[in-house]
Backbone as CSV, one residue per row, in Angstrom:
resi,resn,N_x,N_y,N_z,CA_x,CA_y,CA_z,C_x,C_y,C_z
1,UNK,0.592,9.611,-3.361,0.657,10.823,-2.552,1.851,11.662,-2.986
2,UNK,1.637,13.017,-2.782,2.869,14.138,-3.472,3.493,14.555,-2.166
3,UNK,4.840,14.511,-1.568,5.481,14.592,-0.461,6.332,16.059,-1.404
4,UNK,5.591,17.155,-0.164,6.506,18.325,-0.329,7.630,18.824,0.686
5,UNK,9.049,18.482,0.319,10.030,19.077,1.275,10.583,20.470,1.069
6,UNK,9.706,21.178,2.480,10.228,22.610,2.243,11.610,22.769,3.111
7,UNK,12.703,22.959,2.362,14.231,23.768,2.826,14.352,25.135,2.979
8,UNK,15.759,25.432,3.430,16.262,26.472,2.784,17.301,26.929,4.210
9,UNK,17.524,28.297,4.307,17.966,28.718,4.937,17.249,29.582,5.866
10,UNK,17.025,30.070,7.219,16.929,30.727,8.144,16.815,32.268,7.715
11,UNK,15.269,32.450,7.523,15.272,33.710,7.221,14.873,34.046,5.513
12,UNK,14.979,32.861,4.761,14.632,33.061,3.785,13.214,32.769,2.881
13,UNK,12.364,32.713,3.896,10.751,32.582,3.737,10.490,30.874,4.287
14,UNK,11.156,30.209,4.646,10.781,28.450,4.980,9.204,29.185,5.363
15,UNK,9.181,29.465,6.120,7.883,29.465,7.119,6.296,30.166,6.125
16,UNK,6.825,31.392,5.607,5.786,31.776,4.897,5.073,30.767,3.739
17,UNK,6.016,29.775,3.215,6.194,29.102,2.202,4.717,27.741,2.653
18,UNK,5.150,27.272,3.795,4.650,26.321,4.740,3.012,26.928,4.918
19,UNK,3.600,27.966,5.403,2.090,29.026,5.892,0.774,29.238,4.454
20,UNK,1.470,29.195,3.279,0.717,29.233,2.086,0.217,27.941,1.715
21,UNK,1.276,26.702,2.116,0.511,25.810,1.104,-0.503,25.110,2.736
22,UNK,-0.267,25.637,3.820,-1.434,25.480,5.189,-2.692,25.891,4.446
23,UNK,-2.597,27.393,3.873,-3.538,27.852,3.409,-4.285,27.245,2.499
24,UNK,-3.779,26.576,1.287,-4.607,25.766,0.740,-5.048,24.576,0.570
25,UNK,-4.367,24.384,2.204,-5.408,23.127,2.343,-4.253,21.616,2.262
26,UNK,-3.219,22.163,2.359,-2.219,20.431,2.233,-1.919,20.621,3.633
27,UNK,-1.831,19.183,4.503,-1.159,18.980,5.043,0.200,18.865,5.684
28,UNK,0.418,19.891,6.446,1.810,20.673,7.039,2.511,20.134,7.910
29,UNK,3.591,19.543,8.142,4.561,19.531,9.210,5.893,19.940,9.211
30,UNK,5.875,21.136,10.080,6.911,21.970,10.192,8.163,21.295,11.069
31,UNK,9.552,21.542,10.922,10.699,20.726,11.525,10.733,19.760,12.089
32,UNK,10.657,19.065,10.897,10.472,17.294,11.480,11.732,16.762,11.053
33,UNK,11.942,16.203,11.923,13.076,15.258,12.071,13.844,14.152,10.803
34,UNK,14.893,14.374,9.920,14.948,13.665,9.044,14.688,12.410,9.028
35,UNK,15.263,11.514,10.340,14.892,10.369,10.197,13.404,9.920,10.040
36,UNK,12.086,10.767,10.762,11.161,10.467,10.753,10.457,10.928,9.188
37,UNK,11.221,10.934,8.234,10.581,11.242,6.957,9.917,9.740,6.853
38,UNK,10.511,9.071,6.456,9.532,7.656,6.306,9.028,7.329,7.231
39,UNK,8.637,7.189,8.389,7.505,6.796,9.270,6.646,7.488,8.965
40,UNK,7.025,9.236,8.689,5.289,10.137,8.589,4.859,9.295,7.522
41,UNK,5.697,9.093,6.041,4.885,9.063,5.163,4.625,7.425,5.197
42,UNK,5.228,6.473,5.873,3.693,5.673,6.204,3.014,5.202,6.968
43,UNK,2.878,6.358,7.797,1.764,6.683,8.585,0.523,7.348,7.835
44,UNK,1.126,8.128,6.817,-0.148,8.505,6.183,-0.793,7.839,5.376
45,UNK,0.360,6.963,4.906,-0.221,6.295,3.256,-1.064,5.070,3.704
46,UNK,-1.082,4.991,5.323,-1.981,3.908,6.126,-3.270,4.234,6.250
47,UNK,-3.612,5.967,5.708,-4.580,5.929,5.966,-5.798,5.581,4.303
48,UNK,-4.863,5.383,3.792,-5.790,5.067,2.016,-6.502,6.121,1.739
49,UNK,-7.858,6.312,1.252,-8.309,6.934,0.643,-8.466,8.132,1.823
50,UNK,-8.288,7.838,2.713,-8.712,9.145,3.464,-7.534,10.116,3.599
51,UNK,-6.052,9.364,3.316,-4.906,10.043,3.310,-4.818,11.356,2.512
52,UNK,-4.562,12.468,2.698,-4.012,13.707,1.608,-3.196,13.538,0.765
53,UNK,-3.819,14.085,-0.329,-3.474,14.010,-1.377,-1.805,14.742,-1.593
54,UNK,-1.404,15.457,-0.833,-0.358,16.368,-0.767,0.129,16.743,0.283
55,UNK,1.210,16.585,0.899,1.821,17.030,2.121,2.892,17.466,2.148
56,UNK,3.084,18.707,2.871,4.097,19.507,2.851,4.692,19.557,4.341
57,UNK,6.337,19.308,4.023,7.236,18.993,5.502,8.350,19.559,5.388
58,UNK,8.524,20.719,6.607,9.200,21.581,6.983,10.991,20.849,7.561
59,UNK,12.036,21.021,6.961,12.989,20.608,7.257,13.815,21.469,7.219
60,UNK,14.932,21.709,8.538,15.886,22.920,8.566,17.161,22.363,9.397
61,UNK,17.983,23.232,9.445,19.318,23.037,10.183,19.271,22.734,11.381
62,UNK,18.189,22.739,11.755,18.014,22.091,13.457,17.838,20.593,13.426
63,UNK,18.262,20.114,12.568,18.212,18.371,12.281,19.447,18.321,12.953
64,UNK,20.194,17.100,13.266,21.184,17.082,13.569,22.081,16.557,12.678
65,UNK,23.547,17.324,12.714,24.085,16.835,10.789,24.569,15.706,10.481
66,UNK,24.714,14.563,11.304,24.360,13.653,10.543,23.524,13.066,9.934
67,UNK,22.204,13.269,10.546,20.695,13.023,9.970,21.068,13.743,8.621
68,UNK,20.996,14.944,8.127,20.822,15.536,7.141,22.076,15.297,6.237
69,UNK,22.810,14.748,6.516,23.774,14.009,5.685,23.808,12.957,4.700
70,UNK,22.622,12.263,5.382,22.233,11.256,5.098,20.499,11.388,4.429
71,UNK,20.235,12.694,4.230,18.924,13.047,3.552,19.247,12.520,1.797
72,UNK,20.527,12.525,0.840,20.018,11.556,-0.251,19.637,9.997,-0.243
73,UNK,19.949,9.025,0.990,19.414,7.975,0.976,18.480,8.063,1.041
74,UNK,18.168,8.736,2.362,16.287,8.467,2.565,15.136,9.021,1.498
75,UNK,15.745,10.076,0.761,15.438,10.730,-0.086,14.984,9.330,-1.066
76,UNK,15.735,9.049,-1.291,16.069,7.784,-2.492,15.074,6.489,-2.085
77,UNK,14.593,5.988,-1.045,14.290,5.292,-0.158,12.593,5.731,0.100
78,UNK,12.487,6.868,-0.106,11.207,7.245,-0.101,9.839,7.033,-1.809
79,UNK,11.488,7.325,-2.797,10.849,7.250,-3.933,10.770,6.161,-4.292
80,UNK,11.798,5.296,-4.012,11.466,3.662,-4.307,10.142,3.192,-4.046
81,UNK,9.302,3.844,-2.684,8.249,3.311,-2.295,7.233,3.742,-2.761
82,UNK,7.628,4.128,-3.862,6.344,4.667,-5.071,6.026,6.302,-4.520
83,UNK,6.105,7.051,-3.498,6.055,8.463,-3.156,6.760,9.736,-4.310
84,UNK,5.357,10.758,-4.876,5.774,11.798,-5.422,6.858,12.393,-4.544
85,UNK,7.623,12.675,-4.886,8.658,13.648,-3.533,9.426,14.666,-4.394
86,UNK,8.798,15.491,-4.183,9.947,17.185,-4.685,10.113,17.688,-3.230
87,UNK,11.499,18.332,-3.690,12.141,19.190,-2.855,12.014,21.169,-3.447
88,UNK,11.417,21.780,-2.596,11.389,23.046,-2.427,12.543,23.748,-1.156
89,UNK,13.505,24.430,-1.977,14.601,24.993,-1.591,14.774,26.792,-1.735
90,UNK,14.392,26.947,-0.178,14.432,28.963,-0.867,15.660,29.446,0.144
91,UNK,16.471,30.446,-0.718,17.626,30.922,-0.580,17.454,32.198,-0.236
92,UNK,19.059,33.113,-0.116,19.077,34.299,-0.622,20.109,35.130,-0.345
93,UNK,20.936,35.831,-1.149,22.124,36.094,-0.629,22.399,36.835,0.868
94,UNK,23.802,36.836,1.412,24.038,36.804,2.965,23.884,38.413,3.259
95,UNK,24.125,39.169,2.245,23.590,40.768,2.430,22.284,40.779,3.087
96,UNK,21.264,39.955,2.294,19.983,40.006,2.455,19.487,39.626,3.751
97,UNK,20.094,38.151,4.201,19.831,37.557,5.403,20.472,38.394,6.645
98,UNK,21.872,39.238,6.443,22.067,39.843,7.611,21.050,40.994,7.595
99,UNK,21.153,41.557,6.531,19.545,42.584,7.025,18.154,42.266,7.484
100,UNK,17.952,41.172,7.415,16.390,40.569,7.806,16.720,40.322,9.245
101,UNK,17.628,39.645,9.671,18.308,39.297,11.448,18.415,41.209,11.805
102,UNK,19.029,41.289,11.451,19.542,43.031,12.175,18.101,43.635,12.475
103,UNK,16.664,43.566,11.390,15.503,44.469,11.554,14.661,43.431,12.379
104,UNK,14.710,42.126,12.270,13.935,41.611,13.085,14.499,41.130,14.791
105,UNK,15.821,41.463,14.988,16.279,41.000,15.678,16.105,39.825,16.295
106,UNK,15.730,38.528,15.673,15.763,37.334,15.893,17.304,36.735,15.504
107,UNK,17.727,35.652,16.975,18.735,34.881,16.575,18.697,33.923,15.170
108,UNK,19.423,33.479,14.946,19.745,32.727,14.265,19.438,31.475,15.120
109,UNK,19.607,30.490,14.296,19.777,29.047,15.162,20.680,28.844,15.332
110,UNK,21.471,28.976,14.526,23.108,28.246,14.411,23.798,29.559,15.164
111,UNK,23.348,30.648,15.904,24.335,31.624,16.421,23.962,31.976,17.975
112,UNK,23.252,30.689,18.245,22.957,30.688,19.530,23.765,30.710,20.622
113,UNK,24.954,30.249,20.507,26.235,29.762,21.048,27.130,31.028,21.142
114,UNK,27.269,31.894,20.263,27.991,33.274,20.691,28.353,33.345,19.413
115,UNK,27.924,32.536,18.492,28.802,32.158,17.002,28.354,33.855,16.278
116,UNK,29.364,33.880,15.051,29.026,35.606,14.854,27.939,34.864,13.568
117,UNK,26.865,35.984,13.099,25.722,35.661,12.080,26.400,35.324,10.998
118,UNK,27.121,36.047,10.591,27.873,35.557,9.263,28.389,34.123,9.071
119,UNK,29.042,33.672,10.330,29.141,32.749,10.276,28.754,31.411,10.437
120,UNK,27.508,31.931,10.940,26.338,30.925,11.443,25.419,30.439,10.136
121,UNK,25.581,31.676,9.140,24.599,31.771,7.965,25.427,30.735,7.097
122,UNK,26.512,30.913,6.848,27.743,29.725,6.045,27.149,28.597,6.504
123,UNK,27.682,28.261,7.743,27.352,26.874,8.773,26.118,26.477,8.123
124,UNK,25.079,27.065,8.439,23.601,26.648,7.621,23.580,26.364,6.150
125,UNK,24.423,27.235,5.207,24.723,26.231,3.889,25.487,25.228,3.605
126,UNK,26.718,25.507,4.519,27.338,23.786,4.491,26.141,22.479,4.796
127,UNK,25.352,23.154,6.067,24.396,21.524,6.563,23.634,21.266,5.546
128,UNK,23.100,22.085,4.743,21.756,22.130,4.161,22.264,21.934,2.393
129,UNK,23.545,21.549,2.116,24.118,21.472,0.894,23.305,20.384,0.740
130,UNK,23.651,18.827,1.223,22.695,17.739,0.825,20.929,18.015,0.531
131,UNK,20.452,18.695,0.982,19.054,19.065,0.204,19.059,19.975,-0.742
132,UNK,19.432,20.989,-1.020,19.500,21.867,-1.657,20.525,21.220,-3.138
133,UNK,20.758,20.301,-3.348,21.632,19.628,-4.584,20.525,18.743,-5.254
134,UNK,19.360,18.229,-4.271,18.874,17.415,-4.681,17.025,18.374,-4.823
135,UNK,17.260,19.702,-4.763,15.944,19.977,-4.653,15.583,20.395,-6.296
136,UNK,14.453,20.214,-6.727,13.778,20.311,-7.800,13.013,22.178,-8.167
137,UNK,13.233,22.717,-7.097,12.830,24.200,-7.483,13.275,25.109,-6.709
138,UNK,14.489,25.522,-6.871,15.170,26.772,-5.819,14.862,27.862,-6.094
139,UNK,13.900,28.801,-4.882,13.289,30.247,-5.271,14.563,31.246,-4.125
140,UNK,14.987,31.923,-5.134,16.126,33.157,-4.239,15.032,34.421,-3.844
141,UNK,15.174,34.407,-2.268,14.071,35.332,-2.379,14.644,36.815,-2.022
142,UNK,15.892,37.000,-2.375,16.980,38.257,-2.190,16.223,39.537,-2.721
143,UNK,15.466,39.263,-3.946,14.632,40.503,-4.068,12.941,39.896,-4.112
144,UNK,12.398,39.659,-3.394,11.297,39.109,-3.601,10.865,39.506,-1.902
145,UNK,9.648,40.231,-2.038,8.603,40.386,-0.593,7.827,39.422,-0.576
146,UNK,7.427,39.476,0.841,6.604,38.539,0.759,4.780,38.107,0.468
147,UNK,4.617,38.763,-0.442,3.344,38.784,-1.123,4.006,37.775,-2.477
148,UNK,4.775,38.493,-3.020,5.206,37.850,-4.213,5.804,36.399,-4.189
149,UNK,6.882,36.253,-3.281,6.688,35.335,-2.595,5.788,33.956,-2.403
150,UNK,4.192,34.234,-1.684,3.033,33.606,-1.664,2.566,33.407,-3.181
151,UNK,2.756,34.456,-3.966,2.014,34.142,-5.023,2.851,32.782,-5.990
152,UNK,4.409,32.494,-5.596,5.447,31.980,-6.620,4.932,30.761,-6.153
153,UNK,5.048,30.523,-4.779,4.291,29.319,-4.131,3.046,28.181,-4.553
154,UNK,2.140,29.572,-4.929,0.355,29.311,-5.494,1.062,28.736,-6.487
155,UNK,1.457,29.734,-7.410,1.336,29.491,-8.946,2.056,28.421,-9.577
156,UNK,3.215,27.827,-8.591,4.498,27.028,-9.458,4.231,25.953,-8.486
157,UNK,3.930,25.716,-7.261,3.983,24.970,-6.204,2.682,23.949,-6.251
158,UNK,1.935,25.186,-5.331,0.626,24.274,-5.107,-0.368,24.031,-6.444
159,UNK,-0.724,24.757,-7.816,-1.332,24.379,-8.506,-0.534,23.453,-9.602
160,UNK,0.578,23.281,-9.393,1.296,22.475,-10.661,0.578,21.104,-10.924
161,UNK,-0.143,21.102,-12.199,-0.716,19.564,-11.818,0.520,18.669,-11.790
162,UNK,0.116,17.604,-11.529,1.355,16.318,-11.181,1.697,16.125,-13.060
163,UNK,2.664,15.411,-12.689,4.025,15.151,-14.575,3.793,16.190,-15.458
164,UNK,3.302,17.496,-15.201,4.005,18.545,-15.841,4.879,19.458,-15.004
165,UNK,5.240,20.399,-16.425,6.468,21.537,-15.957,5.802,22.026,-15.728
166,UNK,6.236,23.279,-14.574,5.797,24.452,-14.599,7.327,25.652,-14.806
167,UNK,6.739,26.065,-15.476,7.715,27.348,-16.456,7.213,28.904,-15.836
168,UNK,8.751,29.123,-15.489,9.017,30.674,-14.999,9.657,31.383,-16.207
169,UNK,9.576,32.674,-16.526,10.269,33.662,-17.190,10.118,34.625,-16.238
170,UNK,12.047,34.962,-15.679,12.287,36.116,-15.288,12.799,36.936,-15.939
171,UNK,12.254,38.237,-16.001,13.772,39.480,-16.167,14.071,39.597,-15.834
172,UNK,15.068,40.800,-16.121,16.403,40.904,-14.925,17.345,41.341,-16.120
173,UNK,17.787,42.725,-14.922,19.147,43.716,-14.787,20.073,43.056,-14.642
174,UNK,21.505,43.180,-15.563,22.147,42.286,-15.363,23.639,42.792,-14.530
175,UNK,23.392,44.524,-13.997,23.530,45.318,-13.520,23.391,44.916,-11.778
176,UNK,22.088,43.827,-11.606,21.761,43.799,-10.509,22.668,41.792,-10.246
177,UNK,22.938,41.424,-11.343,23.419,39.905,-10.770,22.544,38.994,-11.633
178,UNK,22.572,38.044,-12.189,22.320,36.990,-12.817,21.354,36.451,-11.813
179,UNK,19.488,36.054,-11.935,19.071,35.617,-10.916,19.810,33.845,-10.376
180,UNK,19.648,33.616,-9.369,20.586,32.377,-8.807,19.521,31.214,-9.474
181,UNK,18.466,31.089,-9.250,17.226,30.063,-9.796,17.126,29.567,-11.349
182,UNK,18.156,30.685,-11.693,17.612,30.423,-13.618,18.543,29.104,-14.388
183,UNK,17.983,28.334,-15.112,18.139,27.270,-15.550,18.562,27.679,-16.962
184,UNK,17.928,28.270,-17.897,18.500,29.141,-18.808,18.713,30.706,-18.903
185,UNK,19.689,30.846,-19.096,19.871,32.473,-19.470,19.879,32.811,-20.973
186,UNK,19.076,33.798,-21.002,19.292,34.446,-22.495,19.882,36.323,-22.373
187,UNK,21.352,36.513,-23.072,21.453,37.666,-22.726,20.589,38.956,-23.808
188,UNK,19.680,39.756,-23.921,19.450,40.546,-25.296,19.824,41.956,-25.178
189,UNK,21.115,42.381,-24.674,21.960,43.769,-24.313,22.114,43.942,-25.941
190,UNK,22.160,42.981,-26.728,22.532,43.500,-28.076,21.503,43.658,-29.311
191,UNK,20.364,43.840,-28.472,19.414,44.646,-28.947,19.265,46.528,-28.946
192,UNK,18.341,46.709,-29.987,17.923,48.029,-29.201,17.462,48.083,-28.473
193,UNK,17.914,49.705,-28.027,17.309,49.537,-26.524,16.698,50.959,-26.511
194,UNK,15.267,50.742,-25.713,14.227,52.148,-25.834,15.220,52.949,-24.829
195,UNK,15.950,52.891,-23.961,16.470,53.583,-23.149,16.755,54.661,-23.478
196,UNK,17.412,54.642,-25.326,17.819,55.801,-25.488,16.880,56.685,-26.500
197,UNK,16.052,56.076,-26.197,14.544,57.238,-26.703,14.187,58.211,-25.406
198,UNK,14.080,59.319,-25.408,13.759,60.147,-24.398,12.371,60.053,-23.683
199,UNK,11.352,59.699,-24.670,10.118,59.383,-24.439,9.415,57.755,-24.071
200,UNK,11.092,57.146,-23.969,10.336,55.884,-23.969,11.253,55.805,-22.157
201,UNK,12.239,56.079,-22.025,13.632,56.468,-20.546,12.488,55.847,-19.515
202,UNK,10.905,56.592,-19.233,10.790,56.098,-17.794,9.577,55.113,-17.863
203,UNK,9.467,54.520,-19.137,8.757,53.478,-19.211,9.320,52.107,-19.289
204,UNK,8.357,51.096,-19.300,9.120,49.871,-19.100,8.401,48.767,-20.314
205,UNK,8.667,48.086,-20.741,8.788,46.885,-21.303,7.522,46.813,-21.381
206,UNK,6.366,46.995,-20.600,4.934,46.765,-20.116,3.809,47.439,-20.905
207,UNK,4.904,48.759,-21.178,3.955,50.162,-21.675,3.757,49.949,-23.373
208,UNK,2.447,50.164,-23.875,2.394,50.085,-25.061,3.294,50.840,-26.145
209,UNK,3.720,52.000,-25.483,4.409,52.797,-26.338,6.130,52.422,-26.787
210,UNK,6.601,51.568,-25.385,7.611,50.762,-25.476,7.295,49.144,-26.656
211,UNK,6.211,49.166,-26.388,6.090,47.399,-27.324,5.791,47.531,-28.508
212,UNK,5.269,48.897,-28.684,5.236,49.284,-30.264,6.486,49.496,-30.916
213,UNK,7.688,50.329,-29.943,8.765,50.453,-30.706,9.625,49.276,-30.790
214,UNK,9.396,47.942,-29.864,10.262,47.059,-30.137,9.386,45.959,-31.024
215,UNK,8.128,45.964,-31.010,7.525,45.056,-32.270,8.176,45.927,-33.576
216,UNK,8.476,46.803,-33.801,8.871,47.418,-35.135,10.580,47.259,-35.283
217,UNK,11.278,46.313,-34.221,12.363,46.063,-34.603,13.068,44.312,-34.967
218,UNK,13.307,44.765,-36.631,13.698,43.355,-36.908,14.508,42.285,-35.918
219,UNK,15.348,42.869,-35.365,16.195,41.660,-34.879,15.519,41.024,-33.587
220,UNK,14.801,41.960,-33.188,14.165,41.920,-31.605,12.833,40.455,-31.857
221,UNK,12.547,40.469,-32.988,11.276,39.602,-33.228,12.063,38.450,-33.787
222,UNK,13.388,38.374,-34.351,13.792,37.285,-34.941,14.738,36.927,-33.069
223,UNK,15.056,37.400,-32.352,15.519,37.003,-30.828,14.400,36.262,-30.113
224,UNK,13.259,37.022,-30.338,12.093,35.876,-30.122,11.535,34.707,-30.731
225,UNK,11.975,35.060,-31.982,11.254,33.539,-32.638,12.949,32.399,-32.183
226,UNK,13.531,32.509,-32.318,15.324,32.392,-32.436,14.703,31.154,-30.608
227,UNK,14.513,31.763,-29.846,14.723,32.029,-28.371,13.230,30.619,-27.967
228,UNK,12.252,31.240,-28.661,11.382,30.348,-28.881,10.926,28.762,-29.237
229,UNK,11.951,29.035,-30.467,12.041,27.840,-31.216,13.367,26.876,-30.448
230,UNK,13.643,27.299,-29.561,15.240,26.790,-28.561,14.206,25.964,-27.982
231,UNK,13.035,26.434,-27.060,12.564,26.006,-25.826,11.670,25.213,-26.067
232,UNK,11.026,25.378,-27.167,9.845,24.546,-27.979,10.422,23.069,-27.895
233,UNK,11.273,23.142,-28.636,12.669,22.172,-28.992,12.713,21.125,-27.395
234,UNK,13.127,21.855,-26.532,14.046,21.132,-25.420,13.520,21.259,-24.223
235,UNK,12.451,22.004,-23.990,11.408,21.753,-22.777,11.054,20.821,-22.823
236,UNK,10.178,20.068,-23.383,9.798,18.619,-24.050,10.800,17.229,-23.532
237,UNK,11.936,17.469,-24.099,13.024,16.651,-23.533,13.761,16.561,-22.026
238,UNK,13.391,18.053,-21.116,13.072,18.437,-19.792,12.136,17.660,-19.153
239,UNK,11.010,17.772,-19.527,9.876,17.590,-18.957,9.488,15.826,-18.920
240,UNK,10.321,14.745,-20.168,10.116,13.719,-20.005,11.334,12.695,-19.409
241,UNK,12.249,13.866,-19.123,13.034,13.085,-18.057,13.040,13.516,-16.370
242,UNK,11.583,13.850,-16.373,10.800,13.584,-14.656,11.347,15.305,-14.266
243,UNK,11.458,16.366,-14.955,11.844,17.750,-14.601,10.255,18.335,-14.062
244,UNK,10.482,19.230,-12.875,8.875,19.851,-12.674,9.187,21.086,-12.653
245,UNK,9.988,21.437,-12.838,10.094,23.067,-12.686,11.420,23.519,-13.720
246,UNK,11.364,24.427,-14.355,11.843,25.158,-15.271,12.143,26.399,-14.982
247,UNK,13.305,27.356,-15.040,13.461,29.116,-14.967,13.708,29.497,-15.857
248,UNK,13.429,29.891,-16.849,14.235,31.060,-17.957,14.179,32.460,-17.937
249,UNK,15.571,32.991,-17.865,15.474,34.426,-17.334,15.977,34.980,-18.902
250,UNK,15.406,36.257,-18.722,16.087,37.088,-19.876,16.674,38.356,-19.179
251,UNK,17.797,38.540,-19.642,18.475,39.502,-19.408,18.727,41.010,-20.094
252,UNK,18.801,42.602,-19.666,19.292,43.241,-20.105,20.115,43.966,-19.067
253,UNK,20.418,45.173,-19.869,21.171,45.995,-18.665,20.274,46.281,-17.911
254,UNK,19.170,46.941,-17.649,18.388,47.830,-16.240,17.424,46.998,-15.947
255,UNK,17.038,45.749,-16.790,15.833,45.118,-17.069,14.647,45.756,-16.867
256,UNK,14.368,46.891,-17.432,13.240,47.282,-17.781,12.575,47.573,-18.716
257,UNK,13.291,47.640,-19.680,12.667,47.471,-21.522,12.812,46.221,-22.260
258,UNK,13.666,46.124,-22.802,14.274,44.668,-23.507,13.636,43.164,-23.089
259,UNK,14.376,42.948,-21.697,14.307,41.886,-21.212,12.665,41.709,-20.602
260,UNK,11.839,42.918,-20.304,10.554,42.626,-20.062,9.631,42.258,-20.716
261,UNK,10.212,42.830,-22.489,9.072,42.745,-23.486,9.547,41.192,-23.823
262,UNK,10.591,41.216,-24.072,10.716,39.639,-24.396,10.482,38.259,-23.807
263,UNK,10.324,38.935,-22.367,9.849,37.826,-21.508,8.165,37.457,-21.863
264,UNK,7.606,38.328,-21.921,6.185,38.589,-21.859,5.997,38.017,-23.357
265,UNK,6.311,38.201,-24.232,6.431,37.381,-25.279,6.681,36.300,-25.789
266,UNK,7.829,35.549,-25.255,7.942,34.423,-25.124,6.966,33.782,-24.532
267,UNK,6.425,34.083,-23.501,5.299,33.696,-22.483,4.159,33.513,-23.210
268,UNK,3.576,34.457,-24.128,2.720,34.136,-24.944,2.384,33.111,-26.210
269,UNK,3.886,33.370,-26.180,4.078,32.540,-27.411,4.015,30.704,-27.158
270,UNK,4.533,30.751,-26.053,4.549,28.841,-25.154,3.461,28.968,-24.859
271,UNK,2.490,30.025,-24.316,1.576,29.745,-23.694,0.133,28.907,-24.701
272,UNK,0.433,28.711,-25.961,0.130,28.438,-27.513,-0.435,27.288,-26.975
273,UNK,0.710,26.475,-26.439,0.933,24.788,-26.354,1.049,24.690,-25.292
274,UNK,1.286,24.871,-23.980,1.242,24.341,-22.930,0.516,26.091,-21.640
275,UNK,0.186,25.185,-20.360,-0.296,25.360,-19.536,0.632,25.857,-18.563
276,UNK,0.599,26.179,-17.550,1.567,26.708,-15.963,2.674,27.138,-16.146
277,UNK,2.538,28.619,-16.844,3.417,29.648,-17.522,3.399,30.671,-16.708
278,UNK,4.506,31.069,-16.130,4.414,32.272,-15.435,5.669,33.241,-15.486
279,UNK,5.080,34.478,-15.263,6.404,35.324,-15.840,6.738,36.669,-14.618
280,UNK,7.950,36.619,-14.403,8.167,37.417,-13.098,9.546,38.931,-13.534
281,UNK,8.823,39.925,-13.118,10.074,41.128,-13.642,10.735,41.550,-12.399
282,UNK,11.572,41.028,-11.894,12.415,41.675,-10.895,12.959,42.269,-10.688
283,UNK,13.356,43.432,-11.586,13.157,44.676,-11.419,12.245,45.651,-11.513
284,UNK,11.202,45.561,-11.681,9.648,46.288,-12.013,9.563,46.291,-10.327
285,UNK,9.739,47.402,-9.807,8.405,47.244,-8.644,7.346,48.516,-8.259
């Protein structure tokens, strides 16, 4: 059986996350109690063939912190007993979270008490440090709605078959912050850049007229083969020491030329040899 632990912080999609993989069909339990992680799961695994194949369990700061202190034993304790167990961890910076509280005007949990949000939002990453160290795919959802969101879920989450990777390529402005999720960074600012073509300024990475001018540049195709031949290399060596999830972001300044075409390329290029490739532009919207 595949035991999914959904984390994170208050406000940063836990629930939508839960609500998607409801949707397709795994078995959900939302804020359950750390200690009762091993009783659910064998309670289920009692039921044999009729048991689900996949279950997904909602865990948050309303544990009490010593329970969640103690989430790498049980953690540890679960896998001994032969149980798939990944941890799903979604974030997002505290700008983001005080604006989602301010428009929805929902408390906090932790600011129930008179505590101020800011500081309630800290409090919730101190408790939630022990899962979030040990989780296997952290999605920052600081610029991410929630459609896109559902879809990161589908695509990296619920269809990943079991003992493979599944591989992200983000872009990204580097103007806007280094995404928090990425496992490798590649910077390519020291490329050309269509930006300073007048006719290429309000297109993006996507547009043919942009991919024509950067397929016609030497260094840009040797950054891809260069970049390529890295991951070819050492995904492989990822993937057979029990890794399920992978980020590689590429970077430019605005991320909308450079870092889009090269993402999308690379993508094609892995997509040669392996399966559950997906590629995300976070600045494109």
């Amino acid at each position: 059986m595949r035991m999914i632990v959904v984390s994170g912080l208050s406000g940063s999609g836990k629930s939508i996350a839960l609500e998607t993989l409801e949707d397709l069909n795994h078995y959900c339990v939302d804020n359950l109690p750390v200690e009762l992680l091993g009783p659910f799961a064998e309670t289920v695994l009692t039921h044999g063939e009729m048991a689900p194949a996949v279950t997904a369990v909602g865990i948050d700061a309303r544990n009490f912190p010593d329970a969640l202190a103690r989430f790498p034993d049980i953690l540890g304790q679960l896998r001994d007993s032969g149980l798939e167990v990944e941890i799903l961890f979604l974030q997002a910076d505290n700008e983001t979270l005080l604006k989602r509280y301010s428009e929805t005007r929902r408390p906090h949990p932790l600011s129930l008490d008179g505590v101020p949000l800011a500081e309630a939002i800290q409090r919730e990453r101190t408790l939630l440090e022990p899962i979030a160290t040990h989780a296997k795919l952290i999605i920052d959802t600081s610029h991410t709605n929630i459609h896109e969101l559902r879809h990161l879920i589908r695509s990296r989450v619920a269809n990943r078959p079991s003992g493979t990777v599944s591989l992200q390529f983000i872009s990204f402005g580097f103007r806007n912050g280094v995404p928090d999720e990425a496992d490798f960074v590649f910077d390519v600012r020291c490329l050309p850049n269509p930006h300073w073509e007048p006719r290429l300024r309000c297109l993006t990475g996507l547009d043919p007229q942009v991919m024509a001018f950067l397929d016609e540049q030497p260094e840009v195709q040797r950054m891809v083969a260069d970049i390529g031949e890295f991951l070819g290399h050492w995904i492989p060596r990822f993937e057979a020491g029990d890794r399920s999830y992978i980020t590689v972001a590429v970077g430019c300044t605005g991320g909308q030329h450079r870092s889009v075409y090269i993402t999308e390329a690379l993508a094609r290029r892995l997509r040669q040899h392996r399966p559950n490739i997906m590629t995300r532009h976070r600045e494109l919207r």
